[in-house]
Each structure stands twice: as structure tokens, then as C-alpha cells.
C-alpha angles and dihedrals in degrees: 000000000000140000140221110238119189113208103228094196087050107019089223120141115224126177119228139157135281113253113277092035102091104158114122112242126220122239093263093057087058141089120220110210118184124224117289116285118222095259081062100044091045091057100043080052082053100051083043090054096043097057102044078059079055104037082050093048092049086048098055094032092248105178104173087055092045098051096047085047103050123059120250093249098049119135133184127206110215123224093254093050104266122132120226121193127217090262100046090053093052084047091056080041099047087037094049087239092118112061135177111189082175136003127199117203112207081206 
């Protein structure tokens, strides 16, 4: 098995193994991807965008953009194990239960 891994410094696309799996391939095993082209950049620049609008939402409680940005069917695992649906989450939000003083994307 094997999985696609986009260098962020060089925005070059390599193909390497899963973990687990450590042999080296030859040439022929692999896939050779080009650099992104600028439908693709344009559309990484539009989901970062898009969740720095969310990142902002969940740090000033904003419900209204919350709820038009997350599926209906959305569900999020806590860190303890419990499972919160779309609308539980508004409702911390809407209530003040729920509070960010500071927020990190990965993105």
C-alpha cells in the first residue's frame, strides 16, 4: 500500500509507502506526480481560506457562521471519547458553554 505526500516547502508530490511498509521500490513501482498546477493551488488558497472563516467562527462563538459552514451530519469525537453532533455543538456555542480563548489550525 502505498500513499500520495505533498512536500509543503517544495510543493513537490512524491509516492512512498505506508508505514509498515519500509522496502525500497524500484522506479517502475512508483508514480511520478508534477508540481501542482494553479487549479490546484487555487483551490488549496480556497479550503485555507475557508478554515481560518471557521477557525475565526469557533473563536468568537459564531453560531450562525458555524452552522452554514458544517454538514448536517457532522459529528465530532472529544478528546475524552464523547461524541458530539452538529447541533449539540451550535447549542455549547449559542449557551457560551463552549469557549476558545485561543484556537491553532494545523492547515
Amino acid at each position: 500500500m502505498f500513499c500520495l505526500a505533498a512536500g509543503a516547502a517544495d510543493r513537490k508530490y512524491i509516492v512512498k509507502p505506508r508505514s509498515g511498509d519500509r522496502k525500497n521500490l524500484p522506479f517502475s513501482e512508483g508514480v511520478l506526480v508534477g508540481a501542482p498546477t494553479a487549479a490546484t493551488t487555487n483551490a488549496e488558497d480556497e479550503i485555507k481560506k475557508l478554515e481560518q472563516m471557521r477557525n475565526e467562527a469557533v473563536l468568537h462563538g459564531d453560531v450562525s457562521v458555524l452552522d452554514r459552514m458544517t454538514s448536517d451530519d457532522f459529528t465530532f469525537v472529544t478528546p475524552r471519547g464523547e461524541m458530539r453532533t452538529k447541533q449539540e455543538i451550535l447549542k455549547g456555542f449559542a449557551s457560551g458553554s463552549f469557549h476558545y480563548d485561543s484556537r491553532r489550525s494545523s492547515i
